[in-house]
PLY file of the C-alpha trace (Angstrom):
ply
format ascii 1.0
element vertex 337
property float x
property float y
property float z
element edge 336
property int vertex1
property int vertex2
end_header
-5.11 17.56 -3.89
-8.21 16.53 -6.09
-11.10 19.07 -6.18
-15.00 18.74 -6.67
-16.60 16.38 -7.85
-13.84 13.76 -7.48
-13.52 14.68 -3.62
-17.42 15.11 -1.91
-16.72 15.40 2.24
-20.31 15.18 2.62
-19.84 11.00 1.88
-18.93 10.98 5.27
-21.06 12.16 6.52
-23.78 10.37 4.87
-25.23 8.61 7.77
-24.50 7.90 12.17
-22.45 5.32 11.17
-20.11 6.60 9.08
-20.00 9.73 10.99
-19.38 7.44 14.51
-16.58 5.49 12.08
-14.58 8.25 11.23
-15.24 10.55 14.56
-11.96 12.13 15.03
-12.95 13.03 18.93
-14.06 10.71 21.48
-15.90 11.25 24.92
-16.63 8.56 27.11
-17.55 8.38 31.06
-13.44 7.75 31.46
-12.90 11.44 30.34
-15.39 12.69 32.84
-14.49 13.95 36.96
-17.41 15.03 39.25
-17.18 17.98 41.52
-19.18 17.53 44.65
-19.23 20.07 47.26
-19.59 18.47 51.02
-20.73 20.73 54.12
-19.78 20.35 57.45
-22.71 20.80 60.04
-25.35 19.67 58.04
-27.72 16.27 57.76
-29.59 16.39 54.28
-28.50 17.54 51.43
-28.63 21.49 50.45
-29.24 22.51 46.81
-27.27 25.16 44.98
-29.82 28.20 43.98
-26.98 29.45 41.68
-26.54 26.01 40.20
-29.53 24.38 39.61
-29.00 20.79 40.11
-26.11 20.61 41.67
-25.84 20.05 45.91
-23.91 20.26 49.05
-23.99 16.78 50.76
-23.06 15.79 54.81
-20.02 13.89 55.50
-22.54 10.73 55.95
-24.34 8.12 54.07
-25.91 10.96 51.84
-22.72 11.80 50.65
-22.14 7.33 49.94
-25.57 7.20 48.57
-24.91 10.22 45.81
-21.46 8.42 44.74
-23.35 5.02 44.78
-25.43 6.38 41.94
-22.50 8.77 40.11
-20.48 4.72 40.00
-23.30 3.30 38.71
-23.69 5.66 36.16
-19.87 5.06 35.20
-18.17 8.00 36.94
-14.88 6.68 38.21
-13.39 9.85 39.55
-14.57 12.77 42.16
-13.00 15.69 43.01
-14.15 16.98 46.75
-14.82 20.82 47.48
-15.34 21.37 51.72
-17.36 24.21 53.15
-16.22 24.13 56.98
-18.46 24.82 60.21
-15.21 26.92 61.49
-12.57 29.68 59.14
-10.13 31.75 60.30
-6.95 33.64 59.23
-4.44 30.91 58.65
-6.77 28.05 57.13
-6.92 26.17 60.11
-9.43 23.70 59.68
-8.57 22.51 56.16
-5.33 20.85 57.50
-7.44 19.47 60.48
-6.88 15.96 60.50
-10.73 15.34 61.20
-11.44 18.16 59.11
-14.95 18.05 56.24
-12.27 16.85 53.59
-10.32 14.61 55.50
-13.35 12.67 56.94
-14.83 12.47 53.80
-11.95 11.25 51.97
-11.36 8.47 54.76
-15.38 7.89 54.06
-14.95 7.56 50.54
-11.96 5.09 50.22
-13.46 3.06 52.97
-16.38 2.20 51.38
-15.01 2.03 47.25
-11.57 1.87 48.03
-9.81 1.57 45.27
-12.48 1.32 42.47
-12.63 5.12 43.31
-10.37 7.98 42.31
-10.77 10.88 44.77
-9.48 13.74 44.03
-9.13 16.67 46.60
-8.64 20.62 46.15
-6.37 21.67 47.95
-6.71 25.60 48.65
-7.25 28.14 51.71
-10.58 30.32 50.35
-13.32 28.19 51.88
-11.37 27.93 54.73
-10.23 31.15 55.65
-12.59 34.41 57.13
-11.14 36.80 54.19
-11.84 34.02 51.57
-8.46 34.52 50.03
-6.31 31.64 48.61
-3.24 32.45 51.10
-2.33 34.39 53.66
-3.40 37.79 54.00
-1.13 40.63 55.55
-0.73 44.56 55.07
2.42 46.24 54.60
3.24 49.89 55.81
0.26 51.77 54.21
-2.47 49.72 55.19
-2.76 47.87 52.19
-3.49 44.01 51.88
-1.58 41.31 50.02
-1.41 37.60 49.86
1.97 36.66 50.81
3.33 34.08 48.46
5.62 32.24 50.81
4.26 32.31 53.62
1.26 30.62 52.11
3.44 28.05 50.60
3.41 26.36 53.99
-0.19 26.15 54.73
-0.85 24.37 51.13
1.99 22.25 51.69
-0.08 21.07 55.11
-2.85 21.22 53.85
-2.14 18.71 51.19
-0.30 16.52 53.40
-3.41 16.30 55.36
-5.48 15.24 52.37
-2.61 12.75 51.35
-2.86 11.16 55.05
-6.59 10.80 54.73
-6.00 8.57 51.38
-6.68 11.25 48.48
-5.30 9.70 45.48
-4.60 12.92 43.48
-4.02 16.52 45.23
-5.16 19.02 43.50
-3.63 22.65 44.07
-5.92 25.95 42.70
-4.37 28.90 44.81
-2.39 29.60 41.87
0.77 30.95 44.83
3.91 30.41 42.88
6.08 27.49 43.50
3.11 25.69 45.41
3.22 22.30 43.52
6.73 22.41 44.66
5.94 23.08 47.74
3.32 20.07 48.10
5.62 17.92 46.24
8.06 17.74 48.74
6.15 17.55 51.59
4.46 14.49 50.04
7.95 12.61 48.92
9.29 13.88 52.56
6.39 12.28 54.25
6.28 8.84 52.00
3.37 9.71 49.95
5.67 9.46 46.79
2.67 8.00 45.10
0.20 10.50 45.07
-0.40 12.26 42.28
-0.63 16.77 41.66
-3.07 17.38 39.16
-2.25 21.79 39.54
-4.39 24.25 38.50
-1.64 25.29 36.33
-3.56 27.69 34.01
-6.06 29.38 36.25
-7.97 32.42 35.12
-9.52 35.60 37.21
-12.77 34.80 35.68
-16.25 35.61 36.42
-17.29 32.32 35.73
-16.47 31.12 38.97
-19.36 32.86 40.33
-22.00 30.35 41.48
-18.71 28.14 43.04
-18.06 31.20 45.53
-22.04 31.21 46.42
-22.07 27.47 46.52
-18.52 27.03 48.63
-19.07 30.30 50.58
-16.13 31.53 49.31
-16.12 34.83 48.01
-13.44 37.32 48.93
-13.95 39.34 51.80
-12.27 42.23 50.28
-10.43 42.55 47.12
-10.00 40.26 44.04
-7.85 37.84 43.41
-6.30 39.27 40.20
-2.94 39.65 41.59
-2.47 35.85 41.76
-5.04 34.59 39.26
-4.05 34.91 35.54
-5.50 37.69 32.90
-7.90 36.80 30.62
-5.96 38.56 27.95
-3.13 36.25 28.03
-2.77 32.90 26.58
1.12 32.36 25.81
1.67 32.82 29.71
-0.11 29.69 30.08
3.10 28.09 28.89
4.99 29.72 31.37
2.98 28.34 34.35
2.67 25.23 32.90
6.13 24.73 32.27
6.69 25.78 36.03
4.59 23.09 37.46
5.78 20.04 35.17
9.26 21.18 36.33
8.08 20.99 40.32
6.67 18.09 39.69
2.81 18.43 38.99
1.12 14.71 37.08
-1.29 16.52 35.60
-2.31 20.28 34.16
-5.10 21.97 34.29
-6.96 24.48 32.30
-9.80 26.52 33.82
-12.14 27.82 32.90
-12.65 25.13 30.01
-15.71 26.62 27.62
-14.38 29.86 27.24
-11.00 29.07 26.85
-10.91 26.53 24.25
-7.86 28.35 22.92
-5.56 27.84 26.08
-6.29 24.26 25.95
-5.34 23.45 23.16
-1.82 25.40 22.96
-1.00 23.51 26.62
-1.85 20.43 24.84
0.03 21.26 21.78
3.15 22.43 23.81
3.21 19.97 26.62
1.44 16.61 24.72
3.31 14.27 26.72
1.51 15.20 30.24
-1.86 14.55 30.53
-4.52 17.82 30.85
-7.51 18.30 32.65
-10.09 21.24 32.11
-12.36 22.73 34.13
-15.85 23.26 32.85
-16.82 25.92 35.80
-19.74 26.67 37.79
-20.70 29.94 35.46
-20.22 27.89 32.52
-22.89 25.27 34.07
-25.58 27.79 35.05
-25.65 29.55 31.67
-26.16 26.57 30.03
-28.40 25.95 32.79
-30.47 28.71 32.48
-30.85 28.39 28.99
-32.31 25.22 29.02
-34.90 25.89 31.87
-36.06 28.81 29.56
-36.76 26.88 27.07
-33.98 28.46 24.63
-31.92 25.75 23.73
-31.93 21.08 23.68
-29.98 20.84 27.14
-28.72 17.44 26.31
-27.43 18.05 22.89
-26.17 21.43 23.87
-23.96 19.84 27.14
-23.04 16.95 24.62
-21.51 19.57 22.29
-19.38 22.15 24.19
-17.86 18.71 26.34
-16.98 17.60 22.74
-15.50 20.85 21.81
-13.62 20.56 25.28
-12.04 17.35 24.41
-11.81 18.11 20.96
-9.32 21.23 21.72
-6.85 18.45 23.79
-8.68 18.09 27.38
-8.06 14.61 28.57
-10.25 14.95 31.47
-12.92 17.66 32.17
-14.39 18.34 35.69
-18.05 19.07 34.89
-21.19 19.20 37.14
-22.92 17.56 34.26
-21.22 14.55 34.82
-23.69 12.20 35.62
-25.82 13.73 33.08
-23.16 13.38 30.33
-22.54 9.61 31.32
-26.26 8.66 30.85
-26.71 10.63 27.40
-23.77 9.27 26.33
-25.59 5.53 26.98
-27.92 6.57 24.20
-25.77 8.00 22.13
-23.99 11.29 20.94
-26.47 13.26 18.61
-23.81 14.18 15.84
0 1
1 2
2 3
3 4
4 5
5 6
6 7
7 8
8 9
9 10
10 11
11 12
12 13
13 14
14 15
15 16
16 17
17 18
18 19
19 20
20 21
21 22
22 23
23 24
24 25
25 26
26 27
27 28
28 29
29 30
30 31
31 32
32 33
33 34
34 35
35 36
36 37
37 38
38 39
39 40
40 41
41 42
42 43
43 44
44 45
45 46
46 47
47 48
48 49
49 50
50 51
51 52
52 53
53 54
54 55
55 56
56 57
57 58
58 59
59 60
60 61
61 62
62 63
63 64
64 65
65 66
66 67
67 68
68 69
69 70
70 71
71 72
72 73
73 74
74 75
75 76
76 77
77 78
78 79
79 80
80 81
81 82
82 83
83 84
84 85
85 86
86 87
87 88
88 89
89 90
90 91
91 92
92 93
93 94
94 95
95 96
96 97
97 98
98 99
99 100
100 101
101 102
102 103
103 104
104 105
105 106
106 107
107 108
108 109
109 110
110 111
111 112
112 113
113 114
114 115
115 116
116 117
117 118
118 119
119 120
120 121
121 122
122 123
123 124
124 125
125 126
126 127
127 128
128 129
129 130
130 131
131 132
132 133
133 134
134 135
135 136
136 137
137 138
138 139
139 140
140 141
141 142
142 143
143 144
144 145
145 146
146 147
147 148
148 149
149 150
150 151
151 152
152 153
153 154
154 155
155 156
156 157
157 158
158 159
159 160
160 161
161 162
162 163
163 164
164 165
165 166
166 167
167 168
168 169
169 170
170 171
171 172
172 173
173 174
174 175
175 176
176 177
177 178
178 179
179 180
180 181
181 182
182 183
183 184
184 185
185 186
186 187
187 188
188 189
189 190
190 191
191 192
192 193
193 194
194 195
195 196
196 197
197 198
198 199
199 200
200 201
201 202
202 203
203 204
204 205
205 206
206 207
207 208
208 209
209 210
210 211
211 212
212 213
213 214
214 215
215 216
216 217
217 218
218 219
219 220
220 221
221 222
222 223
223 224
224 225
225 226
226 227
227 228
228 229
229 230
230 231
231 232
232 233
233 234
234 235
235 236
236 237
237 238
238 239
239 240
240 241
241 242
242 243
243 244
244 245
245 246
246 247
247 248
248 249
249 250
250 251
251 252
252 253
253 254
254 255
255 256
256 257
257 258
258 259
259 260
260 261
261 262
262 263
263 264
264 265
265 266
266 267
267 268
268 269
269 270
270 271
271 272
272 273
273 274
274 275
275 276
276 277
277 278
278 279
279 280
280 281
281 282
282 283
283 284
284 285
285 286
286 287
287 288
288 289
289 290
290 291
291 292
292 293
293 294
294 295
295 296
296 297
297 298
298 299
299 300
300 301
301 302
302 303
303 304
304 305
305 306
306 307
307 308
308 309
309 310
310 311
311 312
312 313
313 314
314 315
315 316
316 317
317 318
318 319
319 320
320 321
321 322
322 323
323 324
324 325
325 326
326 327
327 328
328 329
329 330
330 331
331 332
332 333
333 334
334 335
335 336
């Protein structure tokens, strides 16, 4: 390879349009899936004091008006968080038929139908009273656990539910072994061959998920979920649980959290190229970046611009981001590389 001063990188890098020409990473409003949290019980909407920004919406036209604006920005897909009026032990209300989801996903598709993808997640911890993501018993000692199997039925209900309402895409996060399995063939059982698992394959016990459990009400009761969640300190068992999914039948993976674990991205991309991978950009992730900005510290907009970039630069296809809408609008005027 030829050496200084025959070869001089920095030509390309000599001006926006060379650098736009030769950009080996693209993000567009296509890459880009909205998280919106919707409330049951409530009229207006409620903002987030551990997300600045961000809101739970009604099941009503506050909920139409805010997607209104996200398509008009160029957002294309929405993935729907529900915070109940009613929990109990077994989940009950998120396989209601007229449940916060379901209603809003029937809401949804009847007023974009399908120039709309809506995405639902499909999980038990804003729906239960112990705010786990399965079924809670206690063996001989006194001591809880979240039964695997048992739980296996509830998420397979619960997404059937979501799949009756018209979701397009169901998207698992208790992280219970064999659940896309599970939801898989309750779908194909049931006719909805079509719709699409996007799994939280690679899901992390992180403290990053923070503001989500103040925003969805969600926090656990008791415990942690580290016994079903994965350990930061792994990255190589991603492959395992990836591998696991594709072979139950999950469309898409998913890595979360995203910033922080640029890493695990792109070694699921590297080892499973041929299935398309979406990463979660979570709620802690948001409110540092947040915070930062309100302070003063750092150029919000370039800073957002950046680590989204880095996201799909590691292999993300798709990221889930509460930036969203902001990303699609600074992306109108340009990236600031």
């Amino acid at each position: 390879m030829a050496s200084f001063p025959i070869v001089r990188p920095r030509r390309l890098r000599k001006n926006k349009l060379i650098r736009d020409m030769i950009a080996e990473t693209n993000l567009t409003e296509k890459n880009l899936i909205l998280p919106i949290f919707i409330k049951e019980g409530i009229l207006e909407e409620e903002e987030i004091k551990s997300m600045p920004g961000v809101f739970r919406y009604p099941p009503n036209d506050k909920l139409i008006k805010f997607v209104e604006s996200s398509y008009d920005n160029g957002i294309r897909n929405v993935i729907l968080f529900g915070i109940p009026k009613y929990k109990d032990d077994i989940a009950s209300s998120a396989y209601d038929k007229n449940g916060v989801i379901q209603a809003s996903v029937r809401l949804l598709k009847d007023t974009f139908g399908d120039k709309l993808i809506v995405i639902t997640d499909e999980c038990t911890d804003e729906y239960t009273s112990h705010g786990h993501c399965g079924i809670v018993k206690y063996n001989s000692k006194g001591e809880y656990f979240v039964d695997n199997d048992e739980s296996l039925k509830i998420h397979a209900k619960i997404a059937l539910s979501q799949a009756e309402a018209g979701a397009d895409i169901i998207a698992p996060s208790s992280m219970m072994d064999g659940v896309v399995g599970a939801i898989r063939k309750a779908l194909d059982e049931n006719g909805y061959t079509d719709t699409l698992i996007m799994s939280y394959s690679v899901k992390y016990a992180s403290t990053f998920y923070s503001p989500f459990r103040d925003a969805a009400y969600s926090k656990p009761a008791f415990g942690d979920r580290k016994s079903y969640q994965m350990d930061p300190r792994n990255a190589y068992e991603a492959l395992k649980e990836a591998k696991l999914d594709i072979e139950e039948g999950a469309d898409i993976l998913m890595v979360k959290p995203a910033h922080t674990y640029l890493d695990v991205i792109r070694l699921v991309k590297d080892n499973f190229p041929d299935y398309p991978l979406a990463a979660y950009h979570v709620s802690g992730e948001y409110s540092m970046i947040k915070a930062a900005a309100l302070n003063g510290w750092i150029d919000e907009r370039i800073a957002v611009l950046e680590i989204t970039t880095a996201i799909r630069r590691a292999g993300a296809d798709l990221i889930l981001t509460y930036y969203a809408n902001d990303i699609a609008k600074w992306l109108k005027e340009g990236l600031p590389f």
